[in-house]
N, C-alpha and C positions, 0 to 999 in steps of 0.2 A: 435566424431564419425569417425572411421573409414571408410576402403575403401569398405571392406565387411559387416558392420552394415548400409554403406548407400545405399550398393544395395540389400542388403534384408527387408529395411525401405521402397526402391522404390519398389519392387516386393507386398508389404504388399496392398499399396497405387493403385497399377497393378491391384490387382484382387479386390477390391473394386468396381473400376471404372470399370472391366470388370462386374461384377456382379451390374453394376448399383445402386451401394451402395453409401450413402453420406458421403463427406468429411469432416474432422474436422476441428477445428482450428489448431491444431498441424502439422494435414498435408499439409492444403496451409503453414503455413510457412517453412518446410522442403522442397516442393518443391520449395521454392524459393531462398534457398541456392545453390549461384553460384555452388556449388561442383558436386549437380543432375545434370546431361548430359542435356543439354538445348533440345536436339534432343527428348531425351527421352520422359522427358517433353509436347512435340510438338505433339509427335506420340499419348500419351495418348488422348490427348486433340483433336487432331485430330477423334479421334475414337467416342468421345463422340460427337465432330459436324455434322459428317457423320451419326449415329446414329437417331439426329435429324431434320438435315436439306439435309442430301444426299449430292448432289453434286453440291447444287444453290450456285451461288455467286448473293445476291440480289443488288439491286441500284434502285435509285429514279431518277427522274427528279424536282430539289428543287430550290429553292432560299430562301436567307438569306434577314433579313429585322431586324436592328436594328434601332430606330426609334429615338433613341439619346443617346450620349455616357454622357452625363452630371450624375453623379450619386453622390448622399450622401455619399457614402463608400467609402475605402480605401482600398480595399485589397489589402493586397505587394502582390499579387502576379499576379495582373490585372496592363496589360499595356494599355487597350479599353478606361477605365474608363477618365472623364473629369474635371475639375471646370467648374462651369458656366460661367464666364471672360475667361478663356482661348483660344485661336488663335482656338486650337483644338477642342474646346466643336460645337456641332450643334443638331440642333432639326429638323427634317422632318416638313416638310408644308402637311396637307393635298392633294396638288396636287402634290406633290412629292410621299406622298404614292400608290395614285391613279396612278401614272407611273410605279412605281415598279410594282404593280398588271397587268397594262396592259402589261407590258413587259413579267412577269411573262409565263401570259396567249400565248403572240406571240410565245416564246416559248415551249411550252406543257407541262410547269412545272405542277405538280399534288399536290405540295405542296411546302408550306411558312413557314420557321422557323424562328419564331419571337419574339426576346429577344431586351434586351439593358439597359441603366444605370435606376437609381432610380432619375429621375429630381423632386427636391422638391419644383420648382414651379409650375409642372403639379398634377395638382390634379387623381385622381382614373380615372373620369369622360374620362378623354385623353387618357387614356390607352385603358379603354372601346370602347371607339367613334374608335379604330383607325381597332380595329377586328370589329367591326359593318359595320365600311364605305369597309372595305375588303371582305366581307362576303355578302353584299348586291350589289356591285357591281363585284364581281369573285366569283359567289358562290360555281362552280365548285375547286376551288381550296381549299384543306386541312390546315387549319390555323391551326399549332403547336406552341402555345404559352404561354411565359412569364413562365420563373422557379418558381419554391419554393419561393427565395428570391424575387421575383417581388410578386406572390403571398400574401408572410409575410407584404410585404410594404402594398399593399393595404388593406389588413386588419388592419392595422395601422391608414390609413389614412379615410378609411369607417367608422372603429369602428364598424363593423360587423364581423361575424362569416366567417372563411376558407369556411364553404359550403356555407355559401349565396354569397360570392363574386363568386366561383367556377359555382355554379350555374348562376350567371347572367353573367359572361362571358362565359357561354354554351348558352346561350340564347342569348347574339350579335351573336353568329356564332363560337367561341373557336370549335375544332374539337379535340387535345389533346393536353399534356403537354412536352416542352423536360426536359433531367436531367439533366440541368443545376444546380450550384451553390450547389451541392453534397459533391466537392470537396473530405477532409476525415473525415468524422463522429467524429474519438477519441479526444477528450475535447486540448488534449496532443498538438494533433497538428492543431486542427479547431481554436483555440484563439492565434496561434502563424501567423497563414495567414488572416484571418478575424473576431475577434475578434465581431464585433458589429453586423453583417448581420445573416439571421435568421438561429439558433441553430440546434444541429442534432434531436431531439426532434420537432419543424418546421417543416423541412424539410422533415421528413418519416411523420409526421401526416397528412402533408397537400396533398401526394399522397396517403395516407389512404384514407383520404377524396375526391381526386378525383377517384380513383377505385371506392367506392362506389358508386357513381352515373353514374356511366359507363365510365369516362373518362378512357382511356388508357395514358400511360406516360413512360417517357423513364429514365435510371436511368444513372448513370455515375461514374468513380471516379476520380480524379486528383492526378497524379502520378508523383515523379521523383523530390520532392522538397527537406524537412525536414521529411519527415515519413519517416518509415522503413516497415519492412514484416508484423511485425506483425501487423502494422494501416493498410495495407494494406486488408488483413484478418477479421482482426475484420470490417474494413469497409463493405466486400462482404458480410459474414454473419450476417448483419445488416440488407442488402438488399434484402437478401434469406428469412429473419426471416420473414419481409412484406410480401414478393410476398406468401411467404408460405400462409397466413394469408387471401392475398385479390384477387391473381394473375393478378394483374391488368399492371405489367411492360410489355413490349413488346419486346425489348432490352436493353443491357445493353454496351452502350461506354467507356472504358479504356482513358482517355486523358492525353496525355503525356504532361508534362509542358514547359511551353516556356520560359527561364527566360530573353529573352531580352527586355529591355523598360520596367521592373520590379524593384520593390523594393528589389527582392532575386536576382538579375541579376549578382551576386558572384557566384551564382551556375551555375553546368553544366547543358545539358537537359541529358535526358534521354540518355541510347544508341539505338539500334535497338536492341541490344541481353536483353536489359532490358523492351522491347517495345514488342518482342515475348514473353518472359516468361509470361510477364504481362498479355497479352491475352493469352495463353493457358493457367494460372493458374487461371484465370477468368471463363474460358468458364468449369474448374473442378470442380471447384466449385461453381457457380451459375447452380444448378441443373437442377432449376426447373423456369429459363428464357429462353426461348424458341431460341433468336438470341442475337449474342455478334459481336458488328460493329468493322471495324476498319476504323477510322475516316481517310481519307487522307491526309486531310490539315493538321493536325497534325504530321501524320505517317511520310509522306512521300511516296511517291505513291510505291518505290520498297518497304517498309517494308510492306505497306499496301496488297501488291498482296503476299509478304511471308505467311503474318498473316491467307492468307484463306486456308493456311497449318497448324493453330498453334490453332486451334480455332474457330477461325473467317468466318461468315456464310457472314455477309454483307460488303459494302464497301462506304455506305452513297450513295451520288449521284453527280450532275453535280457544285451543291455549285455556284453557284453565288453572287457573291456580300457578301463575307464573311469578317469581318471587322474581331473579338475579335484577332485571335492568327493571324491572318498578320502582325497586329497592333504588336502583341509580338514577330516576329521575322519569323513567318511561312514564308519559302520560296518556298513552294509550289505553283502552278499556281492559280490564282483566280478563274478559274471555268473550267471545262473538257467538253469535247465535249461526248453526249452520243456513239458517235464512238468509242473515246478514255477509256471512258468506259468499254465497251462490249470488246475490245483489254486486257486491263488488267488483266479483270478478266478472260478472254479464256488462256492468256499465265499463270497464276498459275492455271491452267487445269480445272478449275469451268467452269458452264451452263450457262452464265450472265441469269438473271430472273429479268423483271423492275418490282416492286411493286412499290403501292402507300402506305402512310405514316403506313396505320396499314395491312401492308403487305398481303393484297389482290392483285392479281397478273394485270398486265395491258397489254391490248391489243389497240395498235396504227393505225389508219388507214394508209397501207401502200401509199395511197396519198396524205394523208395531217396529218404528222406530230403530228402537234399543237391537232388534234381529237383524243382523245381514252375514253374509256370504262374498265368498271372492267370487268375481264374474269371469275375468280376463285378465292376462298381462297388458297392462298398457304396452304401446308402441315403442318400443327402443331401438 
């Protein structure tokens, strides 16, 4: 394709998106040939954020809670992960938990996102017990937890049904799901990074299964490894086919791969010009998800404040105590001050807007911090 068949391919794809028309698979991977103008690209994708969410740049007040890196799998492409003998392997103490929650709370976090390995000497039962004892004593705080793959495990280990586990961790206190363990859906490259953990078939039925019962959940994809465009693509419209179906996604995070202290740790990461395409070719094509994050630990906090020109509505939150991608090489700060915050996202010319986890808007008592209250639904 030439220089003038690709910019009346991009003009074709222009009035689409101005006319609020859906994308194909043909044209997310056209747009994601280095050759389209990245800016181009940006500006559309920009149009469609602005459309939806104006001019918020949202964020939370969060902490991270992995409860043990011990896990049965192997993904090459997880550096978190542990043996149970090894130096590095550890399991939280219930009164270790209970400290993270109190901390949680001294701080004003509004929400807990809570994943970690598959330890095959904890039964179901510990996983359960660990949202119960959090829930009952922080009940103020929004428990987001355990992916798909944690999910598949305990149904494993129940020998019960996706919904009856789903439901009895709604009933400890579970508040919703993040999209962890996503990764990329195409067979091509899901059994070339994790081969045994739970299939793309899995992992879309089991947030079928929590949409249905009213859980919300968050979706994801893992980028920058061995796929190409078009796994890219086919992955999004995977994720659009569901939401179509049940609308139960909330956001959707782009994550960029880390490959240090990995099995793929031959390969490069991502760039930053490969880290905006990504989000503005996400936020074109996921129609009909209302907000696309850019994660910062990942990102990188300048691309992150780029991205809420490219896309990207959110910018996650203050991240505490964040193990999985530090562990892989993130050299991002551990956790941001909501200062620093509210600074970032003012200089890439956004409204900072703090929401809690299912983006209801938050108001802080301006004497004490650690108190606030739901205000409003953000705009949807």
């Amino acid at each position: 394709m030439n220089a003038t068949e690709r910019s009346a391919r991009f003009r074709e794809i222009r009035d689409k998106v101005e006319a609020d028309q859906r994308l194909s698979l043909d044209d997310g991977i056209f747009l994601y040939d280095p050759q389209v103008p990245l800016q181009a690209v940006g500006e559309l994708a920009n149009l469609v954020r602005e459309r939806k969410n104006g001019n918020a740049g949202y964020f939370n007040i969060n902490t991270h809670l992995n409860p043990t890196n011990v896990c049965v799998y192997r993904c090459r492409f997880c550096a978190f992960r542990s043996d149970l003998r090894d130096p590095k392997g550890y399991t939280m103490s219930d009164e270790q938990v209970i400290a993270r929650g109190q901390e949680a709370t001294d701080n004003g976090c509004t929400e807990m996102h809570i994943v970690g390995g598959l330890h095959h000497q904890k039964p179901y039962q510990w996983y359960r017990h660990l949202i119960e004892l959090l829930h009952e004593n922080f009940p103020q705080i929004h428990l987001k937890g355990w992916t798909a793959v944690e999910i598949n495990w305990f149904e494993f280990q129940t020998k019960k049904s996706v919904r009856w586990v789903l439901e009895d961790l709604r009933s400890a206190g579970l508040g919703s799901m993040p999209g962890g363990g996503a990764e990329i859906f195409h067979p091509e490259v899901r059994d070339q990074l994790c081969e045994h953990k739970a299939n793309t078939h899995a992992w879309l039925d089991i947030h079928r299964n929590a949409h249905e019962i009213g859980l919300r959940t968050n979706c994801t994809m893992l980028y920058g490894h061995v796929e190409n465009a078009y796994h890219r693509i086919d992955h999004l419209l995977r994720l659009r086919e569901l939401q179509d179906q049940t609308g139960g996604f909330q956001v959707f995070i782009p994550l960029a791969f880390h490959p240090e202290n990995t099995k793929l740790s031959d390969l490069k990461k991502p760039s930053a010009l490969m880290d905006l395409r990504t989000m503005a070719v996400s936020r074109l094509m996921l129609d009909n998800i209302q907000h696309i994050k850019a994660y910062w630990i990942m990102l990188g906090i300048e691309t992150a404040q780029a991205a809420l020109a490219y896309g990207a509505d959110d910018i996650d939150g203050t991240v505490r105590h964040e193990l999985i991608y530090h562990d892989a090489g993130a050299t991002t700060p551990e956790c941001l001050s909501v200062d620093d915050i509210k600074q970032l996202i003012v200089e890439a010319g956004r409204d900072p807007i703090e929401r809690d986890t299912v983006y209801n808007r938050v108001r802080r008592d301006p004497n004490d911090y650690t108190q606030w209250s739901i205000e409003e639904m953000a705009a949807v």
